[in-house]
C-alpha angles and dihedrals in degrees: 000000000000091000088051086056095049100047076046095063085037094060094058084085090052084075150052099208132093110205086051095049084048083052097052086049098047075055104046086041093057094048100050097052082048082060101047092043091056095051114020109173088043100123087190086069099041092050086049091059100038084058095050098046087049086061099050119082099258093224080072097072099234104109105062092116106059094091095058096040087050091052095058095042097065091038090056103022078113089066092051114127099222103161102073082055123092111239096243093060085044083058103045091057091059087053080053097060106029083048090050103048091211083117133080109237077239092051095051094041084056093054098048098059082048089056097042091233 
């Protein structure tokens, strides 16, 4: 369900139009709160959507819940599952959150001795 929202928000640069990109992020929205609601305590989805609502313009309205989803994520990065990963994914998480300064230098040192990066 978290990798349909995200294709979802992806396909928002496969279009022009704007009533057609809002579409796509009313999709990829509702699918990703399905996700999370089906598993919420899984970090992989809520990483997934922290990443895609970074990317939104925030005057959209799409991005209410990166706090929260940030939140969790450092509270729970221990629990994270790293080694079924390649390491450059791995890698390019922690780009992620060193690039999008949502993240403490602590915080990114932690994960990435979580991550084994």
């Amino acid at each position: 369900m978290a990798y349909q929202g995200a294709l979802e928000a992806i396909m928002t640069k496969t279009t022009w139009n704007i009533f057609k990109k809002m579409s796509y992020l009313n999709k990829s929205e509702e699918s990703f709160k399905r996700a999370v609601k089906l598993a919420p305590n899984d970090i992989e989805i809520r990483f997934m959507r922290l990443a895609v609502q970074y990317e939104i313009p925030e005057y959209l309205g799409y991005s209410r819940d990166m706090e929260s989803d940030r939140k969790f994520i450092v509270q729970n990065i221990a629990s994270f599952k790293a080694q079924s990963i390649p390491i450059a994914l791995r890698q390019q998480i922690v780009g992620f959150m060193f690039r999008s300064k949502l993240f403490t230098p602590s915080e990114i040192e932690k994960f990435k001795l979580t991550l084994a990066v």
